[in-house]
FIDOFI-82146 format. One line per field, with one value per residue (C-alpha): residue number from 0; residue in three letters; x, y, z. Coordinates in nm, 2 decimals. Layout:
residues N
i: NUM ...
aa: ALA ...
X: X ...
Y: Y ...
Z: Z ...
This chain:
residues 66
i: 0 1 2 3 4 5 6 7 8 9 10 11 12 13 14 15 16 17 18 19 20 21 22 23 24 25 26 27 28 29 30 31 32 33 34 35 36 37 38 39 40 41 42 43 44 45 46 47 48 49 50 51 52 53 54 55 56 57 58 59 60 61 62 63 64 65
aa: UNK UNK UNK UNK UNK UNK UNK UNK UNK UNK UNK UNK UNK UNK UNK UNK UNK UNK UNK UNK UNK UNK UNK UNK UNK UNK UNK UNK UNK UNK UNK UNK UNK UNK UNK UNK UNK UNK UNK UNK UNK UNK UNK UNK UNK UNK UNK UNK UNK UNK UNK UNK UNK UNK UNK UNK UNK UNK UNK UNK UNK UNK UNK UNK UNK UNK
X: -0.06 -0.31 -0.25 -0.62 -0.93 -0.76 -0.93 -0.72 -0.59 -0.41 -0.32 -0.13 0.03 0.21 0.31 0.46 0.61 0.72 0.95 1.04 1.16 1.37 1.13 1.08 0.79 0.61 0.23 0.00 -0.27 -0.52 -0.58 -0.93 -1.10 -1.28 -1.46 -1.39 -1.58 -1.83 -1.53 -1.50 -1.24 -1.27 -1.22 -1.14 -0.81 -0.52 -0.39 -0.06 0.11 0.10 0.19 0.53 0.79 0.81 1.00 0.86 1.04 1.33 1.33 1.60 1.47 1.19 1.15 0.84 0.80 0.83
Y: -0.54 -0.32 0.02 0.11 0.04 -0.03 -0.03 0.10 -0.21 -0.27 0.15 0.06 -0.24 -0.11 0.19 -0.02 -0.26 0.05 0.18 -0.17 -0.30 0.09 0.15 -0.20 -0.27 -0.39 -0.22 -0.33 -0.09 0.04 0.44 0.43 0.15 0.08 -0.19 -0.29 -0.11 -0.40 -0.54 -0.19 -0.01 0.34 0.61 0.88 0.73 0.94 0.72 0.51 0.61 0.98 0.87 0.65 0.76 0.57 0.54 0.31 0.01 0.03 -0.24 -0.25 -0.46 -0.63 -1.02 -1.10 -1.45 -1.42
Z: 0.12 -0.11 -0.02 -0.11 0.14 0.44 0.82 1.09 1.21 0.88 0.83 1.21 1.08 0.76 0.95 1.26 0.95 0.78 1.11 1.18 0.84 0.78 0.53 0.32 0.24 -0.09 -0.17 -0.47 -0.53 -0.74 -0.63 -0.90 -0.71 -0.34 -0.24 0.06 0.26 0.35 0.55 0.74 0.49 0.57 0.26 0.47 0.65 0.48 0.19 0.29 0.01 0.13 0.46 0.34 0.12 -0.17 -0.51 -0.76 -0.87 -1.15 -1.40 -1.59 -1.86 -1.98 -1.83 -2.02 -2.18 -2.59
């Protein structure tokens, strides 16, 4: 789920997922971009990741291919 440009419908549902899962959930973002409003995003819903507490990801080494 993108946490950027989101409607309400989709603002709801990662909250309810949020309360349901104990606080598991994956986001993918980028916070420098919106286009989505053509599809009804609306800017001015407060940003998910404000609304859910969050720690980024450790990686504990790097997995990339040589």
């Amino acid at each position: 789920m993108l946490l950027q440009d989101n409607d309400r419908a989709q603002y709801d549902f990662v909250s309810a997922l949020h309360r349901v899962n104990e606080g598991s959930v994956f986001l993918v973002g980028d916070l420098d971009q919106a286009i989505y409003q053509f599809r009804g995003a609306d800017v001015s819903l407060p940003s998910i990741r404000k609304c859910i507490p969050h720690r980024p990801p450790s990686i504990p080494a790097c997995m990339c291919s040589p």
